[in-house]
Structures are given as C-alpha cells and as structure tokens.
N, C-alpha and C positions, 0 to 999 in steps of 0.2 A: 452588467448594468453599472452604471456611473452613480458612485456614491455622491451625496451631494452634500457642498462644505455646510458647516454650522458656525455660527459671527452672533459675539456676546456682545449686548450695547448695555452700556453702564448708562442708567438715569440717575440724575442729582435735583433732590427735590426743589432749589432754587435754581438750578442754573441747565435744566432740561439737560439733554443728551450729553452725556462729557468725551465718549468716545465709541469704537467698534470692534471689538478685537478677534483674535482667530482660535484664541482660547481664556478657559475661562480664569483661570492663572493670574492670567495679566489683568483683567477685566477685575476681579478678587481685589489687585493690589492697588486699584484706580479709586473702587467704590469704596474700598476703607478707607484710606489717604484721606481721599474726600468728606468721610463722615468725621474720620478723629484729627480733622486738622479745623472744623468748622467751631465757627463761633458758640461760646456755653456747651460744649459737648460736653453730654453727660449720660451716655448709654454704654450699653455692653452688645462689643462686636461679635457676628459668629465666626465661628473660626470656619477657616477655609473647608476643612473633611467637612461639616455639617453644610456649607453650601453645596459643596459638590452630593452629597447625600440626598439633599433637596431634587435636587436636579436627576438624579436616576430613578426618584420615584414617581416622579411625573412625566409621561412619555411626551408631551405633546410639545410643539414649538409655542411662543410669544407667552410661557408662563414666566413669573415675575419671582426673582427670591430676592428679598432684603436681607443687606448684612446688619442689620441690627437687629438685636431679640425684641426691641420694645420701638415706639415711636412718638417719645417723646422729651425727643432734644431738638437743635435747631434748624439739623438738615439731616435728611437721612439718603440713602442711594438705594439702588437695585437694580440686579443686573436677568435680563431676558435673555431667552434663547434664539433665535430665530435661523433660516435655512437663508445663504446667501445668494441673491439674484433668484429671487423669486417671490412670486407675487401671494 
C-alpha cells in the first residue's frame, strides 16, 4: 500500500499561513525566524528535539505545536501536521 506524504504548514499569528514544507526541519526554521525576528520579541523558543518530541506523541494529523514556550510576545507561529492531497 501507498504510503501517504505528510506537509508541515507553519502558521504566523499575524500574517496567517507563511508556507508548506515537506518536512519539519524547514518548517522549524520558518516558524522561528518568524517568531525571533518579530517586533518586542521577548519569549523563549523550543528547541527543535522538543518540537519534534511533540509531534511523535500525538498520533493524529492537523495537531498544532508552537515554537514558543509561552504566548506572550508580539507574534508567535506553529506549525501542523497534515497528510498531503487529501481531504
């Protein structure tokens, strides 16, 4: 049977969807950029192993993990799982 791909979409709490990636890697170094390059930043990022940790503990597609431990600075991101071309 036909494995079916998996597509990380990084959300940015202002500026909606910033991209779609093919792993979560890249998607990682989208939704930090995004959080420590925003205006008054003043949170602590997680680090990559603790997103990816996030992510093997919850089986299911469209679950949400933020890279920031806390939310309240002036933008924050999070990046979903989701299965590509399908509904």
């Amino acid at each position: 049977m036909k494995k079916n791909k998996i597509v990380y979409v990084v959300m940015g709490s202002e500026d909606g969807i910033l991209g779609v990636y093919g792993n979560v890697k890249k998607a990682y170094g989208v939704a930090s950029e995004y959080v420590t390059g925003a205006y008054e930043y003043n949170g602590t990022l997680k680090s990559y192993s603790w997103v990816l940790k996030e992510f093997k503990q919850v089986d299911f597609m469209g679950f949400d993990v933020d890279v920031m431990d806390h939310q309240s600075n002036y933008a924050s991101a999070s990046i979903s799982r989701h299965y590509f071309n399908q509904q």
